[in-house]
TIKELUM-427061 format. One record per atom (N, C-alpha, C): residue number from 1; y, z negated, x negated. Coordinates in nm, 4 decimals. Atoms other than C-alpha are relative to their C-alpha. Layout:
# residues N
   seq      north         up       east
   NUM          Y          Z          X
...
***
This chain:
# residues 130
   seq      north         up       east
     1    -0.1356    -0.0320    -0.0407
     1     9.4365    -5.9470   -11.7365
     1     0.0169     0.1507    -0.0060
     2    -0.0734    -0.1594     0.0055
     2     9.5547    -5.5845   -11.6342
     2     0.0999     0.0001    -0.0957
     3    -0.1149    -0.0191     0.0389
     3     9.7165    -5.3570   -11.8391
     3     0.1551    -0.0156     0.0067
     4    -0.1234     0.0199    -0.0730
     4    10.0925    -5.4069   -11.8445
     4     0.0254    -0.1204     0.1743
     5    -0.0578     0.1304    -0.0938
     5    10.0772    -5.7244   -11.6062
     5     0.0917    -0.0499    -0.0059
     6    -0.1263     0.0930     0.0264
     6    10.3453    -5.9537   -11.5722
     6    -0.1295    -0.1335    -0.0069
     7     0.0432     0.1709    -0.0452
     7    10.2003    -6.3358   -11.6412
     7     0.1038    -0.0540    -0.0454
     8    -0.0406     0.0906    -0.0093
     8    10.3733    -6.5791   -11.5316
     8    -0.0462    -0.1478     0.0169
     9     0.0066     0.1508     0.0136
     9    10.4122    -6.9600   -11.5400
     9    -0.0510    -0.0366     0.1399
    10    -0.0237     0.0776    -0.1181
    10    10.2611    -7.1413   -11.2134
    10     0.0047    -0.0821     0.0225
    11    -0.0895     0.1160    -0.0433
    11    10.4593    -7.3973   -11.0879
    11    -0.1448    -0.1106    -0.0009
    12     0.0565     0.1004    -0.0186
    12    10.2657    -7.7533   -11.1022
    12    -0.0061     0.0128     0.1088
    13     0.0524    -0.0016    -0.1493
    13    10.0478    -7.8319   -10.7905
    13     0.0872    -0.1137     0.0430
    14    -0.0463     0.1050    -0.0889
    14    10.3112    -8.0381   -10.5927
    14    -0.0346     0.0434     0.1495
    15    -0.0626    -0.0056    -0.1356
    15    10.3638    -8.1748   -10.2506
    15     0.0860     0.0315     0.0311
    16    -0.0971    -0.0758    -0.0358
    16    10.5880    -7.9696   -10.0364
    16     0.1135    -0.1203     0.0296
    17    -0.0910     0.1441    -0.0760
    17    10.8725    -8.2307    -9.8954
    17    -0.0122     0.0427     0.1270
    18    -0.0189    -0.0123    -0.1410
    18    10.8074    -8.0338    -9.5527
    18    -0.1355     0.1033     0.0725
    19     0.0971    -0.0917    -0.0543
    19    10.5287    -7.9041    -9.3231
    19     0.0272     0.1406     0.0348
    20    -0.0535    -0.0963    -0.0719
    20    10.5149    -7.5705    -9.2249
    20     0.0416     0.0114     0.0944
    21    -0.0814    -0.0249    -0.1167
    21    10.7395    -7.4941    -8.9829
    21     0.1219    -0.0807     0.0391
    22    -0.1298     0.0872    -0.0212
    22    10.9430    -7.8042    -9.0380
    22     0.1239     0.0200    -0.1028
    23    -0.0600    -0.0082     0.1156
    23    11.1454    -7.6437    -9.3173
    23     0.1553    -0.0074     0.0436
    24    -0.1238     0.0769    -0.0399
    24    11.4763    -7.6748    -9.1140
    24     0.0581    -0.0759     0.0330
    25    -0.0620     0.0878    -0.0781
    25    11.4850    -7.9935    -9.0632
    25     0.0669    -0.1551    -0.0882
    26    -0.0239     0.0803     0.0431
    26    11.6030    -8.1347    -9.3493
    26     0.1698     0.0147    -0.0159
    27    -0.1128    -0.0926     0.0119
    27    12.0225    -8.1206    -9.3996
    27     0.0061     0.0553    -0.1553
    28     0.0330    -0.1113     0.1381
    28    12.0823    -7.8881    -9.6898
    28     0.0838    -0.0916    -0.1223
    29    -0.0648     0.0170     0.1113
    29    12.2167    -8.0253   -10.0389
    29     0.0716     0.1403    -0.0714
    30    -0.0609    -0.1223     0.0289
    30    12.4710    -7.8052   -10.2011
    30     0.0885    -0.0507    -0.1726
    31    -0.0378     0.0119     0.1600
    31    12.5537    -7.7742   -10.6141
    31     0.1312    -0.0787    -0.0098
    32    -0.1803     0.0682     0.0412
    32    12.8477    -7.9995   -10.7138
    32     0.0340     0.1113    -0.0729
    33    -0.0676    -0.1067     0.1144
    33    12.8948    -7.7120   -10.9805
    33     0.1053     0.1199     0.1087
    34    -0.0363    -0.1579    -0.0765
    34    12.9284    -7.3907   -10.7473
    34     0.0341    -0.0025     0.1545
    35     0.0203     0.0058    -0.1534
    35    12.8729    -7.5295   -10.3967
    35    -0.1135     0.1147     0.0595
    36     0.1324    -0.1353    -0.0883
    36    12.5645    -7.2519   -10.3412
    36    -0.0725    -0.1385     0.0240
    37     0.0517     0.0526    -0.0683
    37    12.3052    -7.3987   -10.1269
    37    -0.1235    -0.0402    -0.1159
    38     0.0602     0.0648     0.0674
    38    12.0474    -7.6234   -10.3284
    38    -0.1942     0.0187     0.0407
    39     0.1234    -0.0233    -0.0602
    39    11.6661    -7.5345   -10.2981
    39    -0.0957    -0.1246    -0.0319
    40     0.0687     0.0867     0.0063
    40    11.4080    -7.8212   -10.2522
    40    -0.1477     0.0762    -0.1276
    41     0.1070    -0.0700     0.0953
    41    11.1592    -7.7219   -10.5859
    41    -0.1274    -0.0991     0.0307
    42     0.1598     0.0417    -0.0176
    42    10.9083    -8.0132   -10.5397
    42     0.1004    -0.1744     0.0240
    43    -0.0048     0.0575    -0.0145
    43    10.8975    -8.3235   -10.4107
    43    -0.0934    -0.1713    -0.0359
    44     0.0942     0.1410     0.0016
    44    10.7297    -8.7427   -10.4520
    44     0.0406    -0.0494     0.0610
    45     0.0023     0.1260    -0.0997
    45    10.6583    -8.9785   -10.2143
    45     0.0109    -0.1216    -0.0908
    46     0.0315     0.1257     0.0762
    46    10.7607    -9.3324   -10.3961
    46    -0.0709    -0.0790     0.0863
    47     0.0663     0.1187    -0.1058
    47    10.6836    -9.5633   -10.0752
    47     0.0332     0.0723     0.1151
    48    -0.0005    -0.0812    -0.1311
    48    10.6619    -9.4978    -9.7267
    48     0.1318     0.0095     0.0520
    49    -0.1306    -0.0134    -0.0136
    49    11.0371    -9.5308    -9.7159
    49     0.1422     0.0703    -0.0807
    50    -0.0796    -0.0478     0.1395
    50    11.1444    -9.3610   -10.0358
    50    -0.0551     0.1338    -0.0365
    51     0.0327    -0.1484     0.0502
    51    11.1120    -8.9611   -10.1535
    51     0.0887    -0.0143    -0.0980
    52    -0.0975    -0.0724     0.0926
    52    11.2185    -8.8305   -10.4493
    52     0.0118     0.1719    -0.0137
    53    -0.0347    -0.1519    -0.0241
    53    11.3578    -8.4711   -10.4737
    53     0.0512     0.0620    -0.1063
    54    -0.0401    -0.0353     0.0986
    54    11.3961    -8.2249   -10.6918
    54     0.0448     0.1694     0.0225
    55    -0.0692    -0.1847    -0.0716
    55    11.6708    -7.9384   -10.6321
    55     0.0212     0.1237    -0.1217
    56    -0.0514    -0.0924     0.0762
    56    11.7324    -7.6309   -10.7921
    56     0.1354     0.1425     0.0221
    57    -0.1254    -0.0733    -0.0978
    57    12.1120    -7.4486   -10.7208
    57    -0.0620     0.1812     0.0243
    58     0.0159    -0.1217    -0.0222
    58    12.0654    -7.1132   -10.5508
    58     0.0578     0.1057    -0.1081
    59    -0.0658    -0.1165     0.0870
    59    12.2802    -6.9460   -10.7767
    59    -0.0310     0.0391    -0.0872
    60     0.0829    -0.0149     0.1719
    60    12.1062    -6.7930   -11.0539
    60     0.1170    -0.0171    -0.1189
    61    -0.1002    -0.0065     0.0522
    61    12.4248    -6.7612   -11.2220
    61     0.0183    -0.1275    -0.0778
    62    -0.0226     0.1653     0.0589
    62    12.4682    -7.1552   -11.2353
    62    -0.0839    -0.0423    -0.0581
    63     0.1016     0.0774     0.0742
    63    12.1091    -7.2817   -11.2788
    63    -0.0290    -0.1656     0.0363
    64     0.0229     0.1450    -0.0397
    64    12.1926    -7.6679   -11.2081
    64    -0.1400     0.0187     0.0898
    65     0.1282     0.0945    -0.0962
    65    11.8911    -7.8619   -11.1284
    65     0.0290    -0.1458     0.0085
    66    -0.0603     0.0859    -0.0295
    66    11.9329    -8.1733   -11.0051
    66    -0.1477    -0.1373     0.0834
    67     0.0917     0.0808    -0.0932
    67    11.7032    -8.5196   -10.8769
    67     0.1024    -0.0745     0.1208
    68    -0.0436     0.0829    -0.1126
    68    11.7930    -8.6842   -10.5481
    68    -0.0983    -0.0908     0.1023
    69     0.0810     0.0362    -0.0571
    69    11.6452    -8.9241   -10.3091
    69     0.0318    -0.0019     0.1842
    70    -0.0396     0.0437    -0.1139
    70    11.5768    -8.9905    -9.9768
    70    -0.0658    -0.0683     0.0405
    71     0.0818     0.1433    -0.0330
    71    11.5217    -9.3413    -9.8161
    71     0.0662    -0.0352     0.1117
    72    -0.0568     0.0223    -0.1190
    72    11.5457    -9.5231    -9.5050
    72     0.0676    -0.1207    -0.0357
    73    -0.0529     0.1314     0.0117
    73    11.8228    -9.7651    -9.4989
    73     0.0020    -0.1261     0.0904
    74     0.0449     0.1521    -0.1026
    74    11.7894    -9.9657    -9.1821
    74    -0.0313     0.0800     0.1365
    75     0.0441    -0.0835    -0.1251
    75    11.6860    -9.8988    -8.8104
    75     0.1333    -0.0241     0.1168
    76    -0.1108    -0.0041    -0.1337
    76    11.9266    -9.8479    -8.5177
    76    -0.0263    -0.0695     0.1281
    77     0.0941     0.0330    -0.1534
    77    11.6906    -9.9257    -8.2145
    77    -0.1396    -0.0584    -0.0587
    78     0.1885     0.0561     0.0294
    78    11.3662   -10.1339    -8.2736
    78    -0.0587     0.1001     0.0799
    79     0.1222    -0.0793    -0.0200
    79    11.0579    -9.9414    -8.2555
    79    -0.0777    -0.0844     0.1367
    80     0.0880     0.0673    -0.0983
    80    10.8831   -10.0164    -7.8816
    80    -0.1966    -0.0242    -0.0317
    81     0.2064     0.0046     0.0637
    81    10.5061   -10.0066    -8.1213
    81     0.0635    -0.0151    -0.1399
    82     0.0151     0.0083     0.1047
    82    10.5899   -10.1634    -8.4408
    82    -0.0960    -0.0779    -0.0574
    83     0.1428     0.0405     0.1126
    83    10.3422   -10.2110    -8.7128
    83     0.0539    -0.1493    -0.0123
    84    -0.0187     0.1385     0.0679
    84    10.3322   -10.5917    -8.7695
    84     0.0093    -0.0007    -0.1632
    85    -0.0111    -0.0226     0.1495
    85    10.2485   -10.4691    -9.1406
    85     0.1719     0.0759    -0.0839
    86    -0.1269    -0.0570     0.0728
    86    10.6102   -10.3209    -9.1960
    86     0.1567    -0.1147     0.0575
    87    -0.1560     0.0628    -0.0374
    87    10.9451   -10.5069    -9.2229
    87     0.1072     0.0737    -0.0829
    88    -0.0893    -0.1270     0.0589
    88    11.2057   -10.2860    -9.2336
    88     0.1827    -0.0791     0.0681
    89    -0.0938     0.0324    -0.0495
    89    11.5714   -10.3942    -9.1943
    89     0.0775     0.0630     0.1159
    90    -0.0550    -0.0335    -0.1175
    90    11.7597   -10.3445    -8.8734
    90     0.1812    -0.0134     0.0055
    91    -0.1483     0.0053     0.0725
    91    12.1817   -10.2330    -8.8950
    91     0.0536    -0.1824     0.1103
    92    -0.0806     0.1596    -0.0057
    92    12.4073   -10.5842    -8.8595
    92     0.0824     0.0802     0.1489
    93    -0.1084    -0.0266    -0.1399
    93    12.5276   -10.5593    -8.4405
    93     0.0204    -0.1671     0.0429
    94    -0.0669     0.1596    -0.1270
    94    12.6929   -10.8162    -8.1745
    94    -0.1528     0.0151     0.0620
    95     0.0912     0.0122    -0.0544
    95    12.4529   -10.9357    -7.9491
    95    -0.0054     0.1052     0.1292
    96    -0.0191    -0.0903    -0.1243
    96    12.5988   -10.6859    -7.6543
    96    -0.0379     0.1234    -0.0660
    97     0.0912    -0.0994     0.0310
    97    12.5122   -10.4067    -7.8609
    97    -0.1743     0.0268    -0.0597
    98     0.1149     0.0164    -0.0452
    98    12.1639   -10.5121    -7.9128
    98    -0.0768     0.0101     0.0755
    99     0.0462    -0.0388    -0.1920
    99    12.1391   -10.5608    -7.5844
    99    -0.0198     0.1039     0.0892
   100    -0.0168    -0.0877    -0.0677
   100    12.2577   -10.2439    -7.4830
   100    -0.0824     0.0922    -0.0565
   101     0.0596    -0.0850     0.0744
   101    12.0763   -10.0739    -7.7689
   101    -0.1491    -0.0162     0.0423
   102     0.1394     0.0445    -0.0249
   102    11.7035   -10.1998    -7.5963
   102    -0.0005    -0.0325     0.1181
   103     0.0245    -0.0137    -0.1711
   103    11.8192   -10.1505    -7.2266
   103    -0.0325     0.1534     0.0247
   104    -0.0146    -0.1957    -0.0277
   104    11.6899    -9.8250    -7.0862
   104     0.1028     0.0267     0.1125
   105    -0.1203     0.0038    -0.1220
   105    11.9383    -9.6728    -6.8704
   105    -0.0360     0.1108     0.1035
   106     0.0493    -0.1404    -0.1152
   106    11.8777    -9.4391    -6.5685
   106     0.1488    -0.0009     0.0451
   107    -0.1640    -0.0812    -0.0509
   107    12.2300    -9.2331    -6.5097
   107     0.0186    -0.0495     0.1429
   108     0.0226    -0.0158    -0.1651
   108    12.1393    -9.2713    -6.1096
   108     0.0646    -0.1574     0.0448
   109     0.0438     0.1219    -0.0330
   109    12.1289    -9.6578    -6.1202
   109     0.1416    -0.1075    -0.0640
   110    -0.1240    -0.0033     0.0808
   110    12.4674    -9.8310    -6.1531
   110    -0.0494    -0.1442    -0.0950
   111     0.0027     0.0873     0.0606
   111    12.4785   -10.1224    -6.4034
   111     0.0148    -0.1362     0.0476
   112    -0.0325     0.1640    -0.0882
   112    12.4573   -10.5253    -6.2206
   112     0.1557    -0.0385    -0.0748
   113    -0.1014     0.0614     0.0932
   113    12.7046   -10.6178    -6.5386
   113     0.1406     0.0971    -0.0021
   114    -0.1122    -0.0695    -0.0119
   114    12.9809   -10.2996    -6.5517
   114     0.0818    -0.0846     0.0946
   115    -0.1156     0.0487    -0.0583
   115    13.3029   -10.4091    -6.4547
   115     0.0388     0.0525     0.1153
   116    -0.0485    -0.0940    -0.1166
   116    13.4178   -10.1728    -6.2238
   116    -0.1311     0.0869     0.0698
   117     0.1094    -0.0672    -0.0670
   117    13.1193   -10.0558    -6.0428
   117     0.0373     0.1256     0.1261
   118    -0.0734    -0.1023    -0.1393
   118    13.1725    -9.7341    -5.7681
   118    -0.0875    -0.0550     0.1252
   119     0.0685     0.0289    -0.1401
   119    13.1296    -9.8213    -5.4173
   119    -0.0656     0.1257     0.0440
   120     0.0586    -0.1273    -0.0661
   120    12.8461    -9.6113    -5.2452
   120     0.0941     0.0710     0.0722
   121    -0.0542    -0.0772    -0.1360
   121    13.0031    -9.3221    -5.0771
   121     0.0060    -0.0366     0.1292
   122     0.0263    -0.0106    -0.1544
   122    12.8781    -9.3864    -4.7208
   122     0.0044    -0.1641     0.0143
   123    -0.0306     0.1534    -0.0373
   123    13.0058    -9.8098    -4.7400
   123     0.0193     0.0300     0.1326
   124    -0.0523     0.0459    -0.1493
   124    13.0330    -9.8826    -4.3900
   124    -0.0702    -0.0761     0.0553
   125     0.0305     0.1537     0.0205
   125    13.0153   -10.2762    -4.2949
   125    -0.0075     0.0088     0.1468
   126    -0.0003    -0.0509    -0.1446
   126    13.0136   -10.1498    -3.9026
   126    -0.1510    -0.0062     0.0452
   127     0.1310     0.0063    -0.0391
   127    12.6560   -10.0876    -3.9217
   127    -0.1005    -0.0508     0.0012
   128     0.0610     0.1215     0.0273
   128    12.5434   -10.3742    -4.0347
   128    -0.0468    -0.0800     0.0792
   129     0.0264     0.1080    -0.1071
   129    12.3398   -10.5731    -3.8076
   129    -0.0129    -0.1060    -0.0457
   130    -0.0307     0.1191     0.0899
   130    12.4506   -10.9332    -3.7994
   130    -0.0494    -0.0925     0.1042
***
């Protein structure tokens, strides 16, 4: 060790909670104490649906540290390639939003079922050979 060094403590070898470059893409947690912005210190994977997190408040001032998790609670849209090996719950809909939630839609293309459908611009029953 050099004269007059500083040694310091280094942090346990964790996993990051985010790849490089994906560091904005989580939303931010913020101190119940102070409200400063909450820094992700280290993270665990419990299951492939479960993280645990571990924050520390920006504010040096405050200090709060804090655990939190994050897990998936259900799916919105079935997956068009799901793993037969995963069953994951899906949110409680009607059957019309099911339906609608696993139709693709092309803007261009009007709907058979809509109620009120728009007549093509250029209708004209004149040219119709009969």
């Amino acid at each position: 060790m050099p004269l007059g060094g500083n040694l310091q403590a280094q942090p346990p070898n964790t996993q990051p909670i985010v790849a490089d470059g994906d560091a904005g893409r989580f939303a931010p947690l913020y101190c119940p104490h102070c409200t400063a912005r909450g820094l992700i210190r280290s993270s665990k994977q419990v299951t492939g649906q479960h993280r645990d997190m571990y924050y520390q408040c920006s504010n040096i001032a405050c200090g709060h540290t804090w655990h939190a998790s994050l897990s998936y609670d259900y799916g919105i849209v079935p997956s068009a390639i799901p793993d037969p090996r995963v069953n994951l719950p899906l949110r409680q809909m009607t059957r019309q939003q099911a339906l609608d939630a696993m139709r693709e839609r092309d803007p261009d293309q009007p709907d058979m079922f809509d109620a009120n459908p728009d007549p093509p611009p250029e209708a004209n029953n004149e040219n119709i050979a009969g």
